[in-house]
C-alpha positions in Angstrom: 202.2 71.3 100.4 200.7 69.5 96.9 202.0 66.2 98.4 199.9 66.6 101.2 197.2 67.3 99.7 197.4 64.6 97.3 197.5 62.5 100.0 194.6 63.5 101.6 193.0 63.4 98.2 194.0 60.1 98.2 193.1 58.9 101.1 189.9 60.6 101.1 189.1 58.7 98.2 190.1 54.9 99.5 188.2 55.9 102.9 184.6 57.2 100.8 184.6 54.4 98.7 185.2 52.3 101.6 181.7 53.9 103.4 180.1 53.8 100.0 180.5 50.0 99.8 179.8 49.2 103.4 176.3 51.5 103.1 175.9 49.8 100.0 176.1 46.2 101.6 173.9 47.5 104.8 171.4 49.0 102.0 171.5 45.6 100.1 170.7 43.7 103.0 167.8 45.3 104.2 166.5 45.7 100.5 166.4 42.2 100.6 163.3 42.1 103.4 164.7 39.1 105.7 163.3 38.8 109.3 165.3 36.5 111.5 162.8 34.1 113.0 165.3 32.7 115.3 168.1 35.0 116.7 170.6 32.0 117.5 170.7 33.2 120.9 167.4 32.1 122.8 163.6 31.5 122.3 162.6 35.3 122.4 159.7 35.6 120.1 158.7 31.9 120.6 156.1 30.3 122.9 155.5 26.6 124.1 152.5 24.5 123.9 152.6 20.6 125.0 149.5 18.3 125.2 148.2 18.3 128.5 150.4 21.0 129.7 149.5 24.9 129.8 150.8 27.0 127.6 154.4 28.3 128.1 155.7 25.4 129.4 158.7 23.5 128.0 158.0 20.6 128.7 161.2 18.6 129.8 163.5 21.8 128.4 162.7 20.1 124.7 162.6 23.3 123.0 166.0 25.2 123.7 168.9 26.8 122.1 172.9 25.4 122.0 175.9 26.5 120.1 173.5 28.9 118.2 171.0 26.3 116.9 167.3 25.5 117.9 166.9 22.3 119.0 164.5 19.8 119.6 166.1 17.7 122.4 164.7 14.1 124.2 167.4 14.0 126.3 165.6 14.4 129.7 162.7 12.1 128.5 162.9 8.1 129.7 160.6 7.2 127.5 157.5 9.2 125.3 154.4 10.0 127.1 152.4 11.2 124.1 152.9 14.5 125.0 153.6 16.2 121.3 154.6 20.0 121.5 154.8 23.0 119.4 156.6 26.0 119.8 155.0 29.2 118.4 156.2 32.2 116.8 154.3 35.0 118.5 153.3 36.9 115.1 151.0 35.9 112.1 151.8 35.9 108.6 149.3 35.6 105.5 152.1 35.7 102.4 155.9 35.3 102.9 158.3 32.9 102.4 159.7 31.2 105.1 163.3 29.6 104.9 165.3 27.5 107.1 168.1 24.9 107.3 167.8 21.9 109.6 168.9 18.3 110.5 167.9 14.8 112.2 170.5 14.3 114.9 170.6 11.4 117.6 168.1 8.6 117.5 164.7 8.4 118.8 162.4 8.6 122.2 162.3 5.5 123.6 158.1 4.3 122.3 157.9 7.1 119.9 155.5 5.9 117.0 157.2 4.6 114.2 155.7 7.2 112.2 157.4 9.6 114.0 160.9 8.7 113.5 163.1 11.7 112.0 160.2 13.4 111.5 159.3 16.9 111.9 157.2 20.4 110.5 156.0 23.6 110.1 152.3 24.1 110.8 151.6 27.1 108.4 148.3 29.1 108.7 147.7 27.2 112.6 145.3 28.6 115.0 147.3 30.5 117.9 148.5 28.6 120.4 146.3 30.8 122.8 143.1 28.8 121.3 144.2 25.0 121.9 142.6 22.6 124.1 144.9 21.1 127.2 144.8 17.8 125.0 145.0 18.9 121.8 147.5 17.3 119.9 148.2 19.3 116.9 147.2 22.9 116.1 144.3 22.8 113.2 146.9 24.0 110.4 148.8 22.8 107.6 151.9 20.9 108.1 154.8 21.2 106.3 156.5 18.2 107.1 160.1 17.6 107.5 161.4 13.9 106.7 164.4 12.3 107.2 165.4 9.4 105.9 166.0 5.8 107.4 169.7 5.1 105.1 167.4 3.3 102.5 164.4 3.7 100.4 162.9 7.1 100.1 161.0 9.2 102.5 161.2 12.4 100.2 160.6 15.8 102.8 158.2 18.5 102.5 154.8 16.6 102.5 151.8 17.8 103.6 149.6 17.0 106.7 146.3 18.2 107.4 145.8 18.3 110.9 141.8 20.1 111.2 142.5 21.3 107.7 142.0 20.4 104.0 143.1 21.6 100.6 142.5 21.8 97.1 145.1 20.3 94.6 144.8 20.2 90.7 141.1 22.2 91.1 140.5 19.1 93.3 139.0 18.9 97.2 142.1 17.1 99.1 140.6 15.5 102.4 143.5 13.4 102.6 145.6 13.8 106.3 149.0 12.5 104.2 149.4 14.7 100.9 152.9 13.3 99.2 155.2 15.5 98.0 157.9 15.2 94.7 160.6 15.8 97.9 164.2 14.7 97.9 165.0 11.9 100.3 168.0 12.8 102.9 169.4 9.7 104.6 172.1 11.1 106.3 172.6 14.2 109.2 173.0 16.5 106.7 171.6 20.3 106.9 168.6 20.7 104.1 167.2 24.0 103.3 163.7 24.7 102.8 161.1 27.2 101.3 157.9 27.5 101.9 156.2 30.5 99.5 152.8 31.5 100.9 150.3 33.4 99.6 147.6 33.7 101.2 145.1 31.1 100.5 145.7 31.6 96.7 148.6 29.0 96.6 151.0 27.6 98.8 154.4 26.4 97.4 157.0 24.1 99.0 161.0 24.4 97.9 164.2 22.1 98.1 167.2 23.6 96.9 165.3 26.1 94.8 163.0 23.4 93.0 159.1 23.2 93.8 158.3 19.8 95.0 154.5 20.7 95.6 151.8 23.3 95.1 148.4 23.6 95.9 145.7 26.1 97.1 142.8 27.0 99.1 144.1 25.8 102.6 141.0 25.6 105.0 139.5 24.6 108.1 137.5 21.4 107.4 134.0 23.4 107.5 135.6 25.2 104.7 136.9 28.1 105.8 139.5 29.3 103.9 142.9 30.5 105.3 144.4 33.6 104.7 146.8 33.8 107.5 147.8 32.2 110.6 150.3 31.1 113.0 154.0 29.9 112.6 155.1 26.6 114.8 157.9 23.8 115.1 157.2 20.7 116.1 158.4 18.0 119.2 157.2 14.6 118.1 159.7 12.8 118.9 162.8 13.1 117.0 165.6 15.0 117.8 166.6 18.0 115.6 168.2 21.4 115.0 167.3 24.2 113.1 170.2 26.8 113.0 168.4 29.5 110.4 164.6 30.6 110.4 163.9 33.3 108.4 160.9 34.8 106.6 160.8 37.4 103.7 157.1 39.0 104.1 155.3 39.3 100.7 152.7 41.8 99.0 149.4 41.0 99.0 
């Protein structure tokens, strides 16, 4: 009888703790705030929008999903048509910080602009994809580029663009479209992860392995509106890429 119920005592014991550390983990991980962008699955929560095409098409099937990453694919295109896409998140955010791991695969659409070449982005703060023109190239946002680079010289990631947008850097009014970044260049098909910290239109921070590469603030429209929130969108411009983890951590006010 008492080696029975030391057993169960013991048992008892191995079996709680067991519980206690799994509901720990489970509590841990939710503590922790992290929406999952991307499921790994399929596009739910995530809309198409292509130059001269209406919203919700995907154009060619560029946007689509494989072995659990998102990719941007050019296989079904002969040659580029200048029709650039964007594929929307269907919620706005105002301060988070967005993370995700991606990397330039394959080569090239045949007559892509140079420019274009392993080269990619987050538009941060857009408009919705709701309130673009048929032939609107880019959402009026700030891009968050993604660079890649060409196996020599550098062509450091995480620039800005201001497509419809400027910013203010150093105190200063940035009207630039190109804003360079202090990014790492990655020559090869290796995955990079990113951070972008938003807040707001207080200041906006980009991040390579942990390190800040560029800050700036007051991201606006270009008659000076100030952003304080806005849409989340990939790119298609030409270059192939996958994106197996997007993920955002909303932030207090």
């Amino acid at each position: 009888m008492k080696f029975k119920l030391l057993l169960t005592t013991l048992l008892c014991g191995v079996f709680c703790s067991s519980l206690s550390a799994e509901d720990g983990k489970e509590k841990d991980t939710k503590e922790e705030g992290w929406i999952q962008l991307f499921n790994g699955k399929d596009l739910t929560g995530w809309t198409p929008k292509f130059k001269g095409h209406k919203l919700g098409e995907n154009y060619k099937n560029t946007f689509k999903v494989e072995d659990g990453k998102l990719i941007v694919d050019y296989s079904n295109w002969e040659k580029w048509d200048g029709s650039f896409g964007h594929l929307f998140y269907n919620k706005e955010f105002g301060h988070y910080i967005l993370r995700a791991e991606y990397r330039f695969v394959g080569t090239q659409v045949k007559g892509g602009p140079g420019w274009a070449n392993r080269n990619n982005g987050f538009m941060i703060h857009g408009q919705s994809a709701e309130s673009m023109k048929l032939e609107q190239d880019f959402p009026d946002s700030i891009e968050v580029q993604l660079l890649g680079g060409f196996g020599k010289g550098n062509r450091g990631t995480l620039n800005i663009c201001t497509p419809g947008t400027h910013l203010e850097k150093d105190g200063k009014l940035v009207k630039g479209h190109v804003i360079n970044a202090n990014g790492p260049t990655f020559h090869g098909d290796q995955w990079v992860t990113v951070e972008i910290e938003v807040h707001g239109s207080e200041v906006i921070r980009h991040k390579c392995d942990g390190k800040v590469v560029i800050e700036y603030n007051k991201p606006q429209l270009n008659d000076g509106t100030l952003l304080e929130k806005g849409t989340i969108s990939i790119q298609a411009e030409t270059a192939p890429i996958e994106f197996r983890k997007i993920e955002l951590k909303p932030l207090k006010k």
